[in-house]
C-alpha positions in Angstrom: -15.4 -52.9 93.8 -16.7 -52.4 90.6 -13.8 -50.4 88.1 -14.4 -46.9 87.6 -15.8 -46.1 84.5 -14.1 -44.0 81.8 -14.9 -40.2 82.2 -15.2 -39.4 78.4 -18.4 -40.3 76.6 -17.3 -43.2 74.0 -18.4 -42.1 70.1 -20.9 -43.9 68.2 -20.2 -46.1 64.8 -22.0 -43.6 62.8 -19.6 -40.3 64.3 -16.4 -42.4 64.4 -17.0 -42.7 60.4 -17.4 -39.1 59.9 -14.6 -38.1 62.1 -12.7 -40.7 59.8 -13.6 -39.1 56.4 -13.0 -36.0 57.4 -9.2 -36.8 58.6 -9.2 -38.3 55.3 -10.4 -35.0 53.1 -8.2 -33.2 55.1 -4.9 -35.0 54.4 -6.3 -34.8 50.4 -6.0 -31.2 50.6 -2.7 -31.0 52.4 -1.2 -33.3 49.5 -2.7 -31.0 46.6 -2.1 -27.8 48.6 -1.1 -24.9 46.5 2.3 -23.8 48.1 3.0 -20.4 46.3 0.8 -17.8 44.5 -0.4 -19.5 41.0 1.6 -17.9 38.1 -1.2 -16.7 35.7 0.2 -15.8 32.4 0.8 -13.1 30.8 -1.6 -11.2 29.3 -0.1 -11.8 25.5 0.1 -15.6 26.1 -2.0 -17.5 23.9 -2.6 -21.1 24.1 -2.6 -23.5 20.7 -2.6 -27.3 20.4 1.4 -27.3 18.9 2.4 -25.1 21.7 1.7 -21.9 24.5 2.4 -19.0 21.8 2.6 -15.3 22.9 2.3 -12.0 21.0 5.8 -11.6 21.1 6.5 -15.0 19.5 4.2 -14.6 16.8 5.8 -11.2 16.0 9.2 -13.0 15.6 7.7 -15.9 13.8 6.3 -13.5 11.0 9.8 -12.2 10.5 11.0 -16.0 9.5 12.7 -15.6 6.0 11.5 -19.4 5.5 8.3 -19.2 3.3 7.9 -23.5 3.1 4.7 -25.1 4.5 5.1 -25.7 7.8 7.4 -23.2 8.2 7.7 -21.0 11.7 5.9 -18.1 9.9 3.3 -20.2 8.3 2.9 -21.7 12.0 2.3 -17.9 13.0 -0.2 -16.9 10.5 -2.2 -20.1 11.8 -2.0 -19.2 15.2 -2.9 -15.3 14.0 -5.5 -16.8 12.0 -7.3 -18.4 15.0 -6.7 -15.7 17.3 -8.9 -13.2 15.4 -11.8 -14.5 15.2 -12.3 -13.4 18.7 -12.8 -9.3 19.1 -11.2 -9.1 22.3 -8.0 -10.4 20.9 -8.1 -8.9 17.8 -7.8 -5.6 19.5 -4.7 -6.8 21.2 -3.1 -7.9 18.3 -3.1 -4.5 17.1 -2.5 -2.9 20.0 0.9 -5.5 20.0 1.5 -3.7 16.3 0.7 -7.4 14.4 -1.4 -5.7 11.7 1.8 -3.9 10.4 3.7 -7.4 10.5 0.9 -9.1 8.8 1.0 -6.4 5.8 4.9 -7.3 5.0 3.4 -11.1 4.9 0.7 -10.4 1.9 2.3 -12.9 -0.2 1.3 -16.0 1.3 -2.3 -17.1 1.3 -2.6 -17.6 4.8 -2.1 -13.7 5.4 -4.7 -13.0 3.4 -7.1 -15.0 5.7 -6.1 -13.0 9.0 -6.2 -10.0 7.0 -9.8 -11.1 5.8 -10.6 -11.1 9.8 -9.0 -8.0 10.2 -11.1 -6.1 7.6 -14.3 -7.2 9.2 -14.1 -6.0 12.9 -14.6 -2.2 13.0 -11.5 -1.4 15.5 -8.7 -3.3 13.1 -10.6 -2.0 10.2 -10.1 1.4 11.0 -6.5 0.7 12.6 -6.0 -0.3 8.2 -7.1 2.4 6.3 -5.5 5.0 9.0 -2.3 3.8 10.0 -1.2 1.8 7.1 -1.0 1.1 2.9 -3.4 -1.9 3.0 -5.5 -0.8 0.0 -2.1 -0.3 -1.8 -0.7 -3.3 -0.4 -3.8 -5.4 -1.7 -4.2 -3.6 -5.0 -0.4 -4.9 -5.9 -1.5 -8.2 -4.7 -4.2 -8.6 -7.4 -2.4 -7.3 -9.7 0.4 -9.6 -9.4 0.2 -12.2 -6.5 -0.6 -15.5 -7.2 -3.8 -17.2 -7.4 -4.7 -17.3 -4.1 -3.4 -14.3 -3.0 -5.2 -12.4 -6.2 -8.3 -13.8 -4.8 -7.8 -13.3 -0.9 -6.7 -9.3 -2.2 -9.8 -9.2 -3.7 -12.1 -10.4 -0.7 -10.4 -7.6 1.2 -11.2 -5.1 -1.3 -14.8 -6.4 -1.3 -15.0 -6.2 2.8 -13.3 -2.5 2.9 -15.3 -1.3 -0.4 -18.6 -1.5 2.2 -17.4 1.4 4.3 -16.7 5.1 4.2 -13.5 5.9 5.1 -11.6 5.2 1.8 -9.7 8.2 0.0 -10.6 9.5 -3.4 -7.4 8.4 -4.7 -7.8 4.9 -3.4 -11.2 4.4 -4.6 -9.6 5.2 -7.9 -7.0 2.7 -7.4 -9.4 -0.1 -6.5 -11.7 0.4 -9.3 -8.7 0.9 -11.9 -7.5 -2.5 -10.7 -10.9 -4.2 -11.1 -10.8 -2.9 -14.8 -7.1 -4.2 -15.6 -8.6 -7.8 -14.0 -11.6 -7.9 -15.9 -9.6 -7.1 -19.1 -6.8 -9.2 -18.7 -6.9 -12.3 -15.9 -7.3 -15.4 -17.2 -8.9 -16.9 -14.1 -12.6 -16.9 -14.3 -12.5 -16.4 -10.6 -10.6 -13.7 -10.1 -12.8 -11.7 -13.0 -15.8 -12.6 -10.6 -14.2 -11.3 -7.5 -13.1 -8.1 -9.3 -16.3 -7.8 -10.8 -18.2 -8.3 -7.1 -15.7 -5.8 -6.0 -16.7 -3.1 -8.5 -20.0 -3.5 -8.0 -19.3 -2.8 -4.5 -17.5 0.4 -5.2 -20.5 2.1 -7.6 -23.3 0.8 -5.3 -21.1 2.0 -2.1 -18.4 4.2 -2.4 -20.5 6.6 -4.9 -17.3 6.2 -7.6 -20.6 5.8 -10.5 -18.3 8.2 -12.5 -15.5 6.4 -12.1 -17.1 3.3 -12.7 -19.0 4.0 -15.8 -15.0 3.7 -17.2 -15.5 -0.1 -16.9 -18.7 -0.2 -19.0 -16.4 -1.4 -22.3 -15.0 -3.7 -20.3 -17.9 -5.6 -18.5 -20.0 -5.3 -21.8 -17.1 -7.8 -23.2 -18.1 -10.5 -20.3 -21.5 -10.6 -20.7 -21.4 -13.4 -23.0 -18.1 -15.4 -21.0 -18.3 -18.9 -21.4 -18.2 -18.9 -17.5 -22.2 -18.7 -16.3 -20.8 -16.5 -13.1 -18.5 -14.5 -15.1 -21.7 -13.4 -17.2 -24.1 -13.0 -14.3 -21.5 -10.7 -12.0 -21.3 -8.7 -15.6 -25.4 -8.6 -15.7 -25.2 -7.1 -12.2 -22.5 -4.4 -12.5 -23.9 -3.3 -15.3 -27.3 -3.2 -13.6 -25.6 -0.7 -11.4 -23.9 1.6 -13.9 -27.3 1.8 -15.5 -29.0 3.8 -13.0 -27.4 6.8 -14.3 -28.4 8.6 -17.5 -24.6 8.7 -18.2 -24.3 4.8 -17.6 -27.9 4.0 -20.0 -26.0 6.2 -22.8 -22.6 4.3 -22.1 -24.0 0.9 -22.3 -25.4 1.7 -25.9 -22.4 3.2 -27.2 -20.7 0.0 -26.1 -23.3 -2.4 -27.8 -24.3 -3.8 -24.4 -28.2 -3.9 -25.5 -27.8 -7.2 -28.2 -25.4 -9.1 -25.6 -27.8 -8.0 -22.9 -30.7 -9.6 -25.5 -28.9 -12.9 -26.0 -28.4 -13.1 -21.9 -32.2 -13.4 -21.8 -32.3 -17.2 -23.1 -29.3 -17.7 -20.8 -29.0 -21.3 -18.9 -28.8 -19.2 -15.9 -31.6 -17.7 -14.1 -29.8 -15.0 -12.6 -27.8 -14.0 -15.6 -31.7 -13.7 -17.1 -32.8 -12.0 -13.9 -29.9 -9.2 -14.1 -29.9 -9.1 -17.8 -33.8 -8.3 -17.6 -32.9 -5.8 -15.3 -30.2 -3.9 -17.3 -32.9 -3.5 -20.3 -35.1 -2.0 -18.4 -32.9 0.5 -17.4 -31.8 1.2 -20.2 -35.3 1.3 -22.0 -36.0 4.3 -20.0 -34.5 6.4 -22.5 -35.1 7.4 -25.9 -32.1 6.2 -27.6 -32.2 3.4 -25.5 -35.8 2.2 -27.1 -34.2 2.6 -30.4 -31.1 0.6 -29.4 -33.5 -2.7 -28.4 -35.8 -2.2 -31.1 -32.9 -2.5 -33.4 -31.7 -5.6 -31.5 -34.8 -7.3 -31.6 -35.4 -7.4 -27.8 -39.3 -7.2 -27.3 -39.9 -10.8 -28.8 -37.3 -11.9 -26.6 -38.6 -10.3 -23.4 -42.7 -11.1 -24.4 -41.0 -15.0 -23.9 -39.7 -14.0 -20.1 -43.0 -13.6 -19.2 -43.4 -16.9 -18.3 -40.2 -17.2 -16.7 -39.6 -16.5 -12.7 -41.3 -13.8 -10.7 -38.8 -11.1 -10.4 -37.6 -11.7 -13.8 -41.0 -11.1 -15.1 -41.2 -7.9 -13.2 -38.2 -6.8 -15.1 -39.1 -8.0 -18.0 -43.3 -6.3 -17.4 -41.6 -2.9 -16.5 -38.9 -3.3 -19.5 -42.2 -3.4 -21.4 -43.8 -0.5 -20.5 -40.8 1.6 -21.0 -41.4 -0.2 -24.6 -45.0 0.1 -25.7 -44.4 4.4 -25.4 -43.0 3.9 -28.7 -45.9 3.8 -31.2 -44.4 0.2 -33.4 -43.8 -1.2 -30.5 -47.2 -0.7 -28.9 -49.2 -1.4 -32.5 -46.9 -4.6 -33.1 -47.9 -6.0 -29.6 -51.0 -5.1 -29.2 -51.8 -7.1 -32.7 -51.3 -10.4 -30.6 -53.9 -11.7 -28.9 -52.1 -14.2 -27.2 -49.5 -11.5 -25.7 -52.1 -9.1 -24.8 -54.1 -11.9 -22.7 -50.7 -13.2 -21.0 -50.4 -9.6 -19.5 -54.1 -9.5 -18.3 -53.3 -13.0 -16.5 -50.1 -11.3 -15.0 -52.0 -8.3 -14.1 -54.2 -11.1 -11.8 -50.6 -13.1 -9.9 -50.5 -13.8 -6.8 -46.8 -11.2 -6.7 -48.3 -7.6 -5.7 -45.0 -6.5 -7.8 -45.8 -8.4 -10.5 -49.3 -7.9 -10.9 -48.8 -4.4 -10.1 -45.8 -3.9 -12.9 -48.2 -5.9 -15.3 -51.6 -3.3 -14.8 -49.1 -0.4 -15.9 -47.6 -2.6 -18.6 -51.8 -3.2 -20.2 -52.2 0.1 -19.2 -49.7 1.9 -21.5 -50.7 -1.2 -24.3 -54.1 -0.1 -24.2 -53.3 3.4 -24.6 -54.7 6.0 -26.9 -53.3 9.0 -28.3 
């Protein structure tokens, strides 16, 4: 008799491989299983290629009395530094209280730099000028930090001087400090960042009062030997000469003749700003007589071929000008200017063609 065959169905090649694979995928699992609850970690831990740092630790590490490179406070600020670039941890960081510990830490250059961060996000920025002496704290750095810190100080000042929120008193103290930098640092650099800074704080803060008190000393940098030095000069000024108080301080100061000279500068923006300034100031009567007396129309009929915007200045500088009878005769005797102006009054620039039509205009006039 023929043997019984075998109740259960026998499995196919292709089902016998899939039973094996999955026996296999299986036991993977088992061996990588996750016994216990994964540890996340903790909400200040922060992860950095030299090590996992935490808020705490970074708090500590800014309290090192060691101040050599690579020291565990300099580690810190590097860390810090990183760390608040990103808003969301920013605004843990001073939640922790690290702002406070980054203000005892002004001293070295890397403190500057988170500080820097910290003056351009709106929640840390207002965390500053409410809870703490940064604008002191910075003001005594540029005064008498070192290089580097005198010029990180300064880009702080710069970032805060674009918001309201600053005190009278400390609007005073920033442009005071500006002045004693201007008059007395040696480092072209740090007379451009004060300079930037000041600007800042007239075209900003509304401190024009306060800053037509620098006009003395910016008039003395408008012919630096530094090109930047002289075009940051050029551009405050421009500023403190929107006021009929400013126009009137800059001619009591003898801005107008350095202000002439800038207009054959090297640099185009030193020309630019310069231009600018003069026409200003050629807005008011005594301020004709100042650049007639300095010999300024010749000067500015030769910007006319120069750039665009400085020939703007230069066009509307002009028709300030030719309202005084000399100055109108003395031009209008030239051919050669008179048809240069009709060419403007025909560029391609709306401003400048515009700015040239009410130059001919008042050329052309007749009383």
């Amino acid at each position: 008799m023929a043997d019984a065959k075998d109740s259960t169905p026998s499995l196919s090649n292709e089902e016998a491989i899939k039973k094996e694979a999955a026996l296999d995928a299986t036991k993977l699992l088992e061996k990588h299983e996750i016994k216990d609850h994964p540890q996340l970690p903790p909400k200040s831990h922060l992860p950095k290629a030299f090590g996992n740092w935490s808020f705490e630790e970074i708090a500590m590490s800014l309290g090192d009395p060691k101040r050599g490179k690579g020291s565990l406070r300099e580690q810190g600020l590097s860390m810090l530094l990183q760390m608040c670039k990103r808003p969301t941890d920013t605004i843990k960081a001073v939640k922790f209280g690290l702002v406070q510990k980054v203000e005892d830490c002004l001293d070295h250059p890397l403190a500057l730099d988170v500080m820097l961060q910290l003056t351009r996000q709106r929640y840390s920025r207002t965390e500053l000028l409410t809870k703490t002496n940064i604008v002191e704290s910075l003001v005594s750095v540029a005064e008498k930090g070192e290089v580097a810190c005198r010029l990180g100080s300064y880009k702080c000042l710069w970032e805060l001087s674009q918001y309201q929120g600053l005190s009278h008193e400390r609007k005073l103290s920033i442009v005071s400090r500006c002045i004693g930098t201007c008059d007395a640092d040696k480092e072209a650099k740090i007379k451009v960042a004060a300079l930037a800074v000041l600007k800042m704080m007239i075209t900003r803060q509304g401190v024009l009062k306060e800053g037509e008190a620098c006009i003395t000393t910016v008039t003395g940098l408008l012919g630096h030997r530094d090109a930047l030095v002289s075009e940051y000069a050029c551009e405050a000024l421009e500023y403190v000469c929107v006021s009929p108080t400013g126009k009137a301080g800059c001619i009591k100061a003898g801005a107008v003749p350095k202000l002439t000279a800038n207009l054959d500068h090297d640099n185009k923006r030193v020309r630019m700003f310069a231009s600018a300034s003069l026409m200003h100031i050629s807005l008011l009567k005594e301020g004709k007589l100042a650049l007639i007396e300095a010999k300024t129309v010749p000067i500015l009929l030769k910007r006319l071929s120069d750039e665009p915007a400085i020939q703007n200045y230069t066009l509307q500088a002009l028709t300030s000008m030719f309202q005084h009878p000399s100055v109108r005769e003395q031009v209008k005797g030239s051919v050669e200017n008179k048809e240069l102006i009709e060419t403007l009054a025909k560029s391609s620039d709306p401003l400048v063609a515009g700015s040239a039509k009410s130059a001919l205009d008042q050329l052309l006039w007749m009383p």
